[in-house]
Each structure stands twice: as C-alpha cells, then as structure tokens.
C-alpha positions as a Markdown table, in Angstrom:
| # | Residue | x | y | z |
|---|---|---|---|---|
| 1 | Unk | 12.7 | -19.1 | -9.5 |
| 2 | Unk | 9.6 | -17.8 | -10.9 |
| 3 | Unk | 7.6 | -15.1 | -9.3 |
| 4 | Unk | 3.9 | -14.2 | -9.6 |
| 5 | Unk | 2.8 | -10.4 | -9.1 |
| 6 | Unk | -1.1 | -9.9 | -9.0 |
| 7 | Unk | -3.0 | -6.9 | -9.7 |
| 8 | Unk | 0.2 | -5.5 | -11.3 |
| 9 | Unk | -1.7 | -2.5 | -12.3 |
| 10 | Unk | 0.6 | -0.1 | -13.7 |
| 11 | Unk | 3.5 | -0.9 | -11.7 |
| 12 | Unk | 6.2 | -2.4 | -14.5 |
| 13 | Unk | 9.2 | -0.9 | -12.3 |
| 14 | Unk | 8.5 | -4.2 | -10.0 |
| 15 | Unk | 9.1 | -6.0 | -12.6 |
| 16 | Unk | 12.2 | -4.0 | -13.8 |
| 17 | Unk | 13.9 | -4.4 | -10.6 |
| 18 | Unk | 13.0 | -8.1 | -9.9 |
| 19 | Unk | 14.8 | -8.7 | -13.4 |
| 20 | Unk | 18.0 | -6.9 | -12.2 |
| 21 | Unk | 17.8 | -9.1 | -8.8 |
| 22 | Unk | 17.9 | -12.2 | -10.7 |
| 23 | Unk | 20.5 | -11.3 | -12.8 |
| 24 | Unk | 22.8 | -10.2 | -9.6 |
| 25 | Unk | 22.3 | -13.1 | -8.0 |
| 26 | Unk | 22.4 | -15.4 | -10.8 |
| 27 | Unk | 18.7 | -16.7 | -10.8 |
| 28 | Unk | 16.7 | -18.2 | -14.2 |
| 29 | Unk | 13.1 | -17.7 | -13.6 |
| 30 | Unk | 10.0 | -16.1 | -15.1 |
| 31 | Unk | 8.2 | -13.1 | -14.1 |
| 32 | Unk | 4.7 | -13.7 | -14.3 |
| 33 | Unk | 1.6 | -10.9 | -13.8 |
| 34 | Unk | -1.9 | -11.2 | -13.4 |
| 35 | Unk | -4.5 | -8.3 | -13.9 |
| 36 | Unk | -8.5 | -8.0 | -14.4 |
| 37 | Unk | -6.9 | -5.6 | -17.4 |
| 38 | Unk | -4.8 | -6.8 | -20.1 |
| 39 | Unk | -4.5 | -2.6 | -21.0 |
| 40 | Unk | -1.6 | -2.3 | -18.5 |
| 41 | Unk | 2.0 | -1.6 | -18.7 |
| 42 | Unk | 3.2 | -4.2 | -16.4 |
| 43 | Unk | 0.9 | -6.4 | -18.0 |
| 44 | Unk | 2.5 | -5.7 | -20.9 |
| 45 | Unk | 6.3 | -5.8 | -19.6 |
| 46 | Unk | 5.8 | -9.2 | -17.8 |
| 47 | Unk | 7.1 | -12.8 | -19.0 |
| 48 | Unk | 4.1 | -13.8 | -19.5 |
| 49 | Unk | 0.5 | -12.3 | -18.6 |
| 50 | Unk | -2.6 | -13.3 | -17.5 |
| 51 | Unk | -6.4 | -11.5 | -17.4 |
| 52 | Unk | -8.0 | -12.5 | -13.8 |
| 53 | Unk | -11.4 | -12.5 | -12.9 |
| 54 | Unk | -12.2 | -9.9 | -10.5 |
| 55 | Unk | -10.9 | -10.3 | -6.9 |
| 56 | Unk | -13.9 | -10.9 | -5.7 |
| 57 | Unk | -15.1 | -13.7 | -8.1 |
| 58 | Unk | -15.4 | -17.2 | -6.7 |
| 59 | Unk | -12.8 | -17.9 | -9.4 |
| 60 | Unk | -10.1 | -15.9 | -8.4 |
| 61 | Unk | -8.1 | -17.9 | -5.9 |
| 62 | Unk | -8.7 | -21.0 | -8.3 |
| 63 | Unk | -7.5 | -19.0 | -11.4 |
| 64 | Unk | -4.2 | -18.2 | -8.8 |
| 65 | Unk | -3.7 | -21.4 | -7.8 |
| 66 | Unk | -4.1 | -22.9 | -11.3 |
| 67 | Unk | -1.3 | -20.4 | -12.6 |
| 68 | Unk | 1.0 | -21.7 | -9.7 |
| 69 | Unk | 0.5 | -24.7 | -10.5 |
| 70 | Unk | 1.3 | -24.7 | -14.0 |
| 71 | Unk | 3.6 | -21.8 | -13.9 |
| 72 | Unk | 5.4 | -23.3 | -11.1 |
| 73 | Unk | 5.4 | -20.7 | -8.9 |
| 74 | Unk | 7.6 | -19.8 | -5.9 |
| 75 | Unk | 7.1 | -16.7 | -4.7 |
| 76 | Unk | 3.1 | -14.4 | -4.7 |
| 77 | Unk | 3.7 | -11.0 | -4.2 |
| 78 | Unk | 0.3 | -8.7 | -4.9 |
| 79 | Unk | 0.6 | -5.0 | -5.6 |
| 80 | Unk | -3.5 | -4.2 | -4.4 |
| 81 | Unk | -4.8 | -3.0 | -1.4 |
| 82 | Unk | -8.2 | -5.3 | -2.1 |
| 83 | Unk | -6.2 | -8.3 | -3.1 |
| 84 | Unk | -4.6 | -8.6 | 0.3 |
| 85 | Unk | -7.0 | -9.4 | 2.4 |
| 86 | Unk | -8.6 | -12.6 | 0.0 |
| 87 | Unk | -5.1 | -13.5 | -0.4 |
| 88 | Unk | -3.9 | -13.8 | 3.6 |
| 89 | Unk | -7.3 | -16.1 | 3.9 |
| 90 | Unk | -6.4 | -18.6 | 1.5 |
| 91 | Unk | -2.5 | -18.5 | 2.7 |
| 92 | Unk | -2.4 | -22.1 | 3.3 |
| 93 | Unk | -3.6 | -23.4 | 0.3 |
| 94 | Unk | -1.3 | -21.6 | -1.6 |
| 95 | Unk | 1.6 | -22.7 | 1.0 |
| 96 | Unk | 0.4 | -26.0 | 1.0 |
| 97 | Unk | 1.5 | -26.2 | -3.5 |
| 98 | Unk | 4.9 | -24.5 | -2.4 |
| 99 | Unk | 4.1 | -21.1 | -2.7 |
| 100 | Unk | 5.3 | -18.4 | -0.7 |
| 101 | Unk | 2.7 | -15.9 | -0.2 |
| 102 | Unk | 4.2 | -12.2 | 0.6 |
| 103 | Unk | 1.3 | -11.4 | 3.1 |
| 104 | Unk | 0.6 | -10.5 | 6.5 |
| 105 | Unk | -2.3 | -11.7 | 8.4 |
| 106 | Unk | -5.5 | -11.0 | 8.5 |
| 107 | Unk | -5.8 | -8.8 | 11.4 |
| 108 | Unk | -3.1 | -6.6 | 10.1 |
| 109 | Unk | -4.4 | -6.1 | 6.5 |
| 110 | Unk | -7.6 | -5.4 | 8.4 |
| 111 | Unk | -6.0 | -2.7 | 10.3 |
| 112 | Unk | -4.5 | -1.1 | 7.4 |
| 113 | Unk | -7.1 | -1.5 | 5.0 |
| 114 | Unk | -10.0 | -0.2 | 7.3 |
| 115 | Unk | -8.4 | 3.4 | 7.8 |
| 116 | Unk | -11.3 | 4.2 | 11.0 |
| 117 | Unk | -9.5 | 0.6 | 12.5 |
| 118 | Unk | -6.1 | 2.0 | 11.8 |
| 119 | Unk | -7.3 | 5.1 | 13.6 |
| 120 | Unk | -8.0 | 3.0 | 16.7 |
| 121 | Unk | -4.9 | 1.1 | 16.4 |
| 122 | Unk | -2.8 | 4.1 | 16.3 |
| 123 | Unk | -4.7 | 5.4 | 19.3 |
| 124 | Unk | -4.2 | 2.3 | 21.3 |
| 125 | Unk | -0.4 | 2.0 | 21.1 |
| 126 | Unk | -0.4 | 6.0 | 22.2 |
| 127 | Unk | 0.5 | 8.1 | 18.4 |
| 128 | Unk | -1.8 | 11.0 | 17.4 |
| 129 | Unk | -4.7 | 10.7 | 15.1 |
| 130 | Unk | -6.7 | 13.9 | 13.7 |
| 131 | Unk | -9.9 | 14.5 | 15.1 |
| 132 | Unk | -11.9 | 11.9 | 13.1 |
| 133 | Unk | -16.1 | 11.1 | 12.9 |
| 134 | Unk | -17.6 | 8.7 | 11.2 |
| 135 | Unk | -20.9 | 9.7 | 11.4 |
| 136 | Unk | -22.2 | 12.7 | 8.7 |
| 137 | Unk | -24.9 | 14.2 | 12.1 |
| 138 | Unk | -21.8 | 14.2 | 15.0 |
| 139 | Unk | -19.4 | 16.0 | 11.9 |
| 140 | Unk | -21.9 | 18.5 | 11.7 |
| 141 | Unk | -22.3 | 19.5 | 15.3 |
| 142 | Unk | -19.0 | 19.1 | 16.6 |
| 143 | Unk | -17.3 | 20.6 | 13.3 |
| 144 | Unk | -15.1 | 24.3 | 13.6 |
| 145 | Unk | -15.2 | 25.9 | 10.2 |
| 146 | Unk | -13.8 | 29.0 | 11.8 |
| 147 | Unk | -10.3 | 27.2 | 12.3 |
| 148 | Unk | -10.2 | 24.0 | 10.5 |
| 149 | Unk | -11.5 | 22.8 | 7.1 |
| 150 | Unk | -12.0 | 18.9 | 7.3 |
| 151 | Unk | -11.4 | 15.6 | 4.8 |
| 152 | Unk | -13.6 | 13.6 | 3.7 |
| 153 | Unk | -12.2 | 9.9 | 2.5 |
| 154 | Unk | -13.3 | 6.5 | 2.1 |
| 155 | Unk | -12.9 | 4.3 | 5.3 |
| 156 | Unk | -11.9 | 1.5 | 3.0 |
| 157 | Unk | -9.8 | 3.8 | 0.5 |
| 158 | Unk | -6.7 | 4.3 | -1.5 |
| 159 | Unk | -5.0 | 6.7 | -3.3 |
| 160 | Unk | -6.5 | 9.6 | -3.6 |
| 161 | Unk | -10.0 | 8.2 | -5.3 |
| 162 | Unk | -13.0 | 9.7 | -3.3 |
| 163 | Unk | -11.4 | 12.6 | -1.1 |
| 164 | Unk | -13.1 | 16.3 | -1.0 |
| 165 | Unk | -11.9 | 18.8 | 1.0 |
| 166 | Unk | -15.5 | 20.6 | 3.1 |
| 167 | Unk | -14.7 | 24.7 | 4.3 |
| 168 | Unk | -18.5 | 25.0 | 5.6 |
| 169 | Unk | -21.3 | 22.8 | 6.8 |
| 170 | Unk | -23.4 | 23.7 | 3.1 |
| 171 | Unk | -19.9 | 21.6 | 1.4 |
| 172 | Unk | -19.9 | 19.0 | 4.1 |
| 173 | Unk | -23.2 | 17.6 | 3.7 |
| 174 | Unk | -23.2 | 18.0 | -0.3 |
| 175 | Unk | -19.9 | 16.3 | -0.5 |
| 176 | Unk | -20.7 | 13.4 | 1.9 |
| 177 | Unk | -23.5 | 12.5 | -0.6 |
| 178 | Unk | -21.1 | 12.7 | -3.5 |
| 179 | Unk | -18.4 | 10.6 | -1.8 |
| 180 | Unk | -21.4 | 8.1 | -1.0 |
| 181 | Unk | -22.1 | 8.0 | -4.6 |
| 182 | Unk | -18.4 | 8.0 | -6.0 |
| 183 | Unk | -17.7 | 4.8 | -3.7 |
| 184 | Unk | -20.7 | 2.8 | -5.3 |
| 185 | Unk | -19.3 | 3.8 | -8.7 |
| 186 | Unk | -16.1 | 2.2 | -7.7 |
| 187 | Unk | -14.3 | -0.9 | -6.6 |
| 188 | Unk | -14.5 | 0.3 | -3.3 |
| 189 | Unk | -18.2 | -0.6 | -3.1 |
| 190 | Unk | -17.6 | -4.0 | -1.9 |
| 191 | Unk | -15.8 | -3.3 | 0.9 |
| 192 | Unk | -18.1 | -0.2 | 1.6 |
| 193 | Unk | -21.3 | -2.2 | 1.0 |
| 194 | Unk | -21.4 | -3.1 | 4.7 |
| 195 | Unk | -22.6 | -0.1 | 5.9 |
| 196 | Unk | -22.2 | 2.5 | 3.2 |
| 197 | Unk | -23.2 | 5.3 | 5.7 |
| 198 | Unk | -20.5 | 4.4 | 8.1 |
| 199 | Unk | -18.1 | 4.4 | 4.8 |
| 200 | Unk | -16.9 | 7.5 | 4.6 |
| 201 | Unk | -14.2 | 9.3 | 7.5 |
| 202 | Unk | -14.6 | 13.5 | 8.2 |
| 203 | Unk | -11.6 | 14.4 | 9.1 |
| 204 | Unk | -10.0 | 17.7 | 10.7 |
| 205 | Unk | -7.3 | 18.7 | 7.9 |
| 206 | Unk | -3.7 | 18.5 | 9.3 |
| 207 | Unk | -1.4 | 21.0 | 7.7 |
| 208 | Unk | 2.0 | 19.7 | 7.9 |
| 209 | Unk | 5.2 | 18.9 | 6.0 |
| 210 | Unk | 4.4 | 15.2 | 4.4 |
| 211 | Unk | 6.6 | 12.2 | 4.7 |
| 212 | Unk | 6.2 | 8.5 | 3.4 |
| 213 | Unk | 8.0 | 5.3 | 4.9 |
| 214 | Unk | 8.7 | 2.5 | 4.2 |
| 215 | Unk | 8.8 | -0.1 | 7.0 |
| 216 | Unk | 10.1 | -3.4 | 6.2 |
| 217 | Unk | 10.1 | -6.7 | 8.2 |
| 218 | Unk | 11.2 | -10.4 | 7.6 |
| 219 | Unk | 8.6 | -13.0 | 6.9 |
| 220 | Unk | 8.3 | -13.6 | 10.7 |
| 221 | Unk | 6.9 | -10.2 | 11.3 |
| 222 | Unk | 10.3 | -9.5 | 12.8 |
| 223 | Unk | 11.4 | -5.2 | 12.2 |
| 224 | Unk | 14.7 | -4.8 | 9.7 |
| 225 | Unk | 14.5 | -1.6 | 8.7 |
| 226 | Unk | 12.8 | 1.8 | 7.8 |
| 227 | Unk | 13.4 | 4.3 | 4.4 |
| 228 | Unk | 12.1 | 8.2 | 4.9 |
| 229 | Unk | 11.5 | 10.2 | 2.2 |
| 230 | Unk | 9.8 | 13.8 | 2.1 |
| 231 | Unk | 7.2 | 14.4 | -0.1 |
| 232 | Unk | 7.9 | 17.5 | -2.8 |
| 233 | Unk | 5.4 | 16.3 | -5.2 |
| 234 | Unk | 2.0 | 14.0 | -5.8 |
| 235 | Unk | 0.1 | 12.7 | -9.0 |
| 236 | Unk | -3.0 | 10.8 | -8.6 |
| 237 | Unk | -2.6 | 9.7 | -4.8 |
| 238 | Unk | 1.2 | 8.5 | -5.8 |
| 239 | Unk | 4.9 | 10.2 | -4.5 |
| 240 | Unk | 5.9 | 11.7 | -7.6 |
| 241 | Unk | 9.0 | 13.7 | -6.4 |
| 242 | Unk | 10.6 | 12.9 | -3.0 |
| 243 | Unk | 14.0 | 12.9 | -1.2 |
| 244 | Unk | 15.1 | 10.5 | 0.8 |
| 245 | Unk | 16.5 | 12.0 | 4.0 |
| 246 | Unk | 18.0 | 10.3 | 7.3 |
| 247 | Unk | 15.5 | 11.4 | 10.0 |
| 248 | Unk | 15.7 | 9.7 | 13.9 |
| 249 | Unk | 12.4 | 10.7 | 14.8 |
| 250 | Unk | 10.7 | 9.2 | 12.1 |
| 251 | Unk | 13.3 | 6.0 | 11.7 |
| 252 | Unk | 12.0 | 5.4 | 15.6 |
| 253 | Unk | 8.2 | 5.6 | 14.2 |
| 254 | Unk | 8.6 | 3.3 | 11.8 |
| 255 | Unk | 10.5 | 0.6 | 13.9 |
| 256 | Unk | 7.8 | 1.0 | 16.8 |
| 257 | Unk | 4.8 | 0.4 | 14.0 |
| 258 | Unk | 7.1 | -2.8 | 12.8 |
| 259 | Unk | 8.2 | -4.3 | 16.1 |
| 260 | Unk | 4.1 | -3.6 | 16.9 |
| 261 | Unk | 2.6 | -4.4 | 14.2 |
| 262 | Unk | 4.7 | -7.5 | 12.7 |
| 263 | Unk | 3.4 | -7.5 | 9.2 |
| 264 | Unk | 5.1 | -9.0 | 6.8 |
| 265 | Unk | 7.6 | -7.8 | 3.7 |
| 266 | Unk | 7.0 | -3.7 | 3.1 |
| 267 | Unk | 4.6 | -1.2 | 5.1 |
| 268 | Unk | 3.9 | 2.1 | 2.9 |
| 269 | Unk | 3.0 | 4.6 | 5.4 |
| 270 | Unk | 2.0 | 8.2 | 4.9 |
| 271 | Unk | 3.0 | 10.8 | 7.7 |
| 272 | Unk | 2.5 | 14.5 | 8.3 |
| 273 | Unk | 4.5 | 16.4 | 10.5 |
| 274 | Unk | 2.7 | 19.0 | 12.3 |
| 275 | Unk | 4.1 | 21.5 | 15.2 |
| 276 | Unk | 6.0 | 18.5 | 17.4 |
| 277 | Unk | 3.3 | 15.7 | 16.1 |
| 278 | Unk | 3.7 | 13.4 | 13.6 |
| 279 | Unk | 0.0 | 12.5 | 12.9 |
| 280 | Unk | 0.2 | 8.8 | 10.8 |
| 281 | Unk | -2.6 | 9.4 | 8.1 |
| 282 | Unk | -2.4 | 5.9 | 5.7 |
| 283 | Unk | -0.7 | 2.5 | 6.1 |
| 284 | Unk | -0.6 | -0.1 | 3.2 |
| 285 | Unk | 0.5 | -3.2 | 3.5 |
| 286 | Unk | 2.4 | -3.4 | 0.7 |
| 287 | Unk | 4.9 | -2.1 | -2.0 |
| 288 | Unk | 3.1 | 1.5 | -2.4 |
| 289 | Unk | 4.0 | 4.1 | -5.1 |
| 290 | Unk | 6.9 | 5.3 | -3.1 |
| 291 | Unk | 8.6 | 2.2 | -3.0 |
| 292 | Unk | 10.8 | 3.6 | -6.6 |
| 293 | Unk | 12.3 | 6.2 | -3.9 |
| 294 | Unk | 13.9 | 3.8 | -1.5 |
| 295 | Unk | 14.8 | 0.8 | -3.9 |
| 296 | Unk | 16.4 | 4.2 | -6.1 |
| 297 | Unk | 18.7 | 5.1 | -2.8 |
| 298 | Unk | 19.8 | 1.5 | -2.9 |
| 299 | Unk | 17.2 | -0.4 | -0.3 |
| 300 | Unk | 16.8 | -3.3 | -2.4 |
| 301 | Unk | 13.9 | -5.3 | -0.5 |
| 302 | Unk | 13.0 | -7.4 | -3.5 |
| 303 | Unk | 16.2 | -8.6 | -3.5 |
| 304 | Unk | 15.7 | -9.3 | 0.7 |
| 305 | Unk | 12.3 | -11.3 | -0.2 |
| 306 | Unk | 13.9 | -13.4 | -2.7 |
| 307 | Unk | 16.8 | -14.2 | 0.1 |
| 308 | Unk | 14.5 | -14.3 | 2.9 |
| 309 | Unk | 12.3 | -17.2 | 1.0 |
| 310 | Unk | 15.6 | -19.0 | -0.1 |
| 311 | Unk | 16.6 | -18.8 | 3.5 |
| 312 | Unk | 19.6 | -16.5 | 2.5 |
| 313 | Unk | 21.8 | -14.1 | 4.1 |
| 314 | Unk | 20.0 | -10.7 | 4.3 |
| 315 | Unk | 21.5 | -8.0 | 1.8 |
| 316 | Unk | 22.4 | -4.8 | 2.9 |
| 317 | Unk | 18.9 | -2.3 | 3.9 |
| 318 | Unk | 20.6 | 0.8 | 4.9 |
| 319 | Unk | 20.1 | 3.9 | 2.3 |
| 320 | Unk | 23.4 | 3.9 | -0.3 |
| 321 | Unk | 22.0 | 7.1 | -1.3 |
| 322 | Unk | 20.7 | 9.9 | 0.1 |
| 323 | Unk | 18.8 | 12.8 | -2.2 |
| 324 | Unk | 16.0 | 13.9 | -4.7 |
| 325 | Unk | 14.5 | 11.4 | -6.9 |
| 326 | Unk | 11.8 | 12.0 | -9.8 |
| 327 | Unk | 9.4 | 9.5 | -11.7 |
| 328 | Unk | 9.7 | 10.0 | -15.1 |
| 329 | Unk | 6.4 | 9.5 | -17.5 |
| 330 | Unk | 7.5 | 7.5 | -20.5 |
| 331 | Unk | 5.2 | 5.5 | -23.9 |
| 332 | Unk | 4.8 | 1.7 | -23.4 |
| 333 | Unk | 3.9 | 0.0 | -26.7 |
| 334 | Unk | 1.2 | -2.5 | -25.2 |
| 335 | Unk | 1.5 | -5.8 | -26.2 |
C-alpha cells in the first residue's frame, strides 16, 4: 500500500504513525509527501519527497496525478486547509486511477473553510455563535467596548495567522487595515481576493475554558466516534499541551456535527465553553494539530482509514488512555 500525504508541512508525526500502522498490520508500502517546500521536516522524514507547484497552479492536480500514477498510489490524504477544496473537485479523476481521496465534499470543505459560512451553518442547526460582523462600519456602531473586547480574524483563516485582538474603536479600525494588509501578504490572499473587504470577521471575544475535538466518520459520511481534549497550552495556532478527558456534553456535540455534517475521515474542531454555552469557534476538515493528543490516548484513525479503504473490520476508536499529553520540540537533520 502506498500512501500520498500533500502539503505535509511540518507534520512528520503522520508519517511516524502511518509507519507503525503498517507494520501492525503487516502492510509493505511507501510513504510518499508532497510540499511547495522541500525545507520541511516531513518532507524530509518521508519515503520519498516531492516539491509541488503551488495549489493553485494549473499544474498542481497534474503534478498529483502524475505521482499516483507512477508512485502507484492508493490512498491521498492532504494535511492543508487550501488543498482541500481543489482536491474534493477533482475527486473523480483521481478515483477514476484507483485512488482513494480522504476528502469530503465540496459543500462541507466550503463550510469549514469559509468561517462566516460555518457561522451560518452552526446557526442553522440551532448551536451558539458569538456575536459576529463582517462589515468594518456595522462593527463600529454596534460594538460595546465597555464589556467586550472583540477578534478580528480572517474569514478564510487558519491557525492563528492574521488575528488581533481590538479594546476600543481607535484599535478596531487600525487593526482591520492591518489584517487587510497581512492577508494580501499571505496565502490567504486567494481565497480572500473575492472581496477582500468582506475578508476579515469582528468578533465579540468569548472567554471560556477551550476544548478541541476530534470528530471522525467513515468514508460514507457516516458518525464513528468523537476524542475531547482540553486545551492547557498553544504555540502558533497549534494544541501544544492538552488532556484528553471523557466529557458527555461535548461527545453529544461532536456526534450531532458528524451525523449533520457527514464529512469524511477527521473533523478538528475548536470549542469554548462559556457559562452553560459551548460556543464552536473553528472546524477543519482534516487531521489538525491536535490530532497527536487523541492518536497518543490510543484513537488510531489512520489505522481506521487504511481499514475503511481495504474494506476492513473497523479497529477499536474508544480512548485507551485518558490524561495530559505534551509535544515535544526536537532537531531534524533535513535531508
């Protein structure tokens, strides 16, 4: 079996833990990355590695299939928020050379993706939302500085690139020009492009105890299972220190969003708790940088994709192991 992970970024634990799946179950196969930066540790930790175009170059879904072509591919998992959304449009033609693509469709990378149409969605099926504008004049005269302090993040965001934090109206308006010019700086111009002044969300800060998910479904969109950890630490948007707890209330959130939503493999989602609210402020679909925390208390769903595509028994999702878990900063000599 060989197994192709696109924009890989730094993620090399992936990679780690799809090597320990194949040796448990016995499986030959190559692990094979792709990245528009060589400069990565995944990159480097990969069978074999490969420099893409940019995800939004013409050639990027040729330069794909071309590698699972050659590279025989079996399973596509990507590890980027931008790459989802090319990648659930040209589903087919990658199905159509035997690959199976580890993507939901396109409505639901929309929602999650677009964080003003997850705001509607979440609305819709009746779970709180912070007080949210998308429009710099309406923030201004409907904001209460005397009680709240508000957010101000990227409508097609991720991780923690482009948020500021307003306390008056003076901060507001000079750091809704700076987030402007941050996003065209970034990669999140092309998705912001649109309608750059209907790019950026004001939102009223929730204070709260924080709490990431992980929701996972089957490749029918059909709910398994959901991991809860609490938050004790962050680095650069990412869970850096988290226990994984058993929690009803949130377990029931996360199978309502997956029996709902029906996406496909693992949704990331970031919750705060607030009074008796759980206010749902990011969704990815994807593995996000919490996913160490739940494959570490023995939720293996890399080992569940692999089964699921080779039309396997299911392994065992519920947590082996309850507690605090740490990422640990180590050297990578680069090849």
């Amino acid at each position: 079996m060989n197994i192709l992970l696109t924009s890989v970024g730094r993620r090399a634990y992936i990679i780690d833990y799809l090597r320990d799946v194949y040796k448990a179950l016995g499986l030959k196969g190559s692990i094979i990355a792709t990245n528009s930066d060589m400069n990565t540790t995944a990159m480097s930790m990969a069978d074999k590695a490969f420099e893409s175009p940019l995800i939004y170059d013409e050639e990027y879904i040729p330069f794909l299939m071309d590698i699972c072509k050659k590279e025989k591919i079996d399973i596509l998992i990507s590890l980027f928020d931008i790459d989802l959304m090319i990648l659930a449009k040209n589903k087919g033609g990658f199905e159509a050379l035997g690959v199976k693509v580890i993507v939901s469709k396109e409505n639901i990378i929309n929602i999650c993706n677009d964080k003003f149409e997850m705001l509607k969605y979440l609305e819709k099926i009746n779970m709180p939302v912070p007080k949210t504008c998308i429009d710099l004049a309406e923030a201004l005269e409907e904001a209460d500085f005397e009680n709240n302090t508000y957010i101000l993040k990227p409508r097609w965001g991720m991780g923690s690139l482009s948020i500021f934090e307003a306390e008056n109206k003076r901060e507001l308006e000079v750091l809704y020009e700076k987030a402007k010019r941050s996003i065209q700086k970034s990669y999140l111009k092309f998705e912001s492009k649109a309608d750059i002044n209907r790019a950026i969300l004001i939102q009223e800060k929730i204070k709260g105890e924080e709490f990431g998910l992980d929701i996972f479904n089957n490749l029918d969109g059909k709910y398994i299972t959901t991991t809860v950890k609490k938050k004790l630490a962050m680095r650069s948007g990412e869970t850096d220190i988290a226990k994984v707890v058993e929690n009803n209330a949130l377990n029931d959130i996360g199978r309502k969003i997956g029996e709902d939503l029906k996406h496909i493999g693992n949704l990331d989602m970031d919750i705060l708790i607030s009074g008796e609210k759980a206010y749902i402020i990011d969704m990815n679909a994807r593995f996000g940088g919490g996913y160490p925390f739940t494959h570490s208390a023995g939720v293996n769903e890399l080992e569940a994709i692999i089964r699921l595509c080779n039309n396997e028994k299911l392994n065992d999702l519920s947590v082996k192991k309850y507690g605090l878990f740490a990422k640990e900063i180590t050297l990578v000599e680069l090849k």
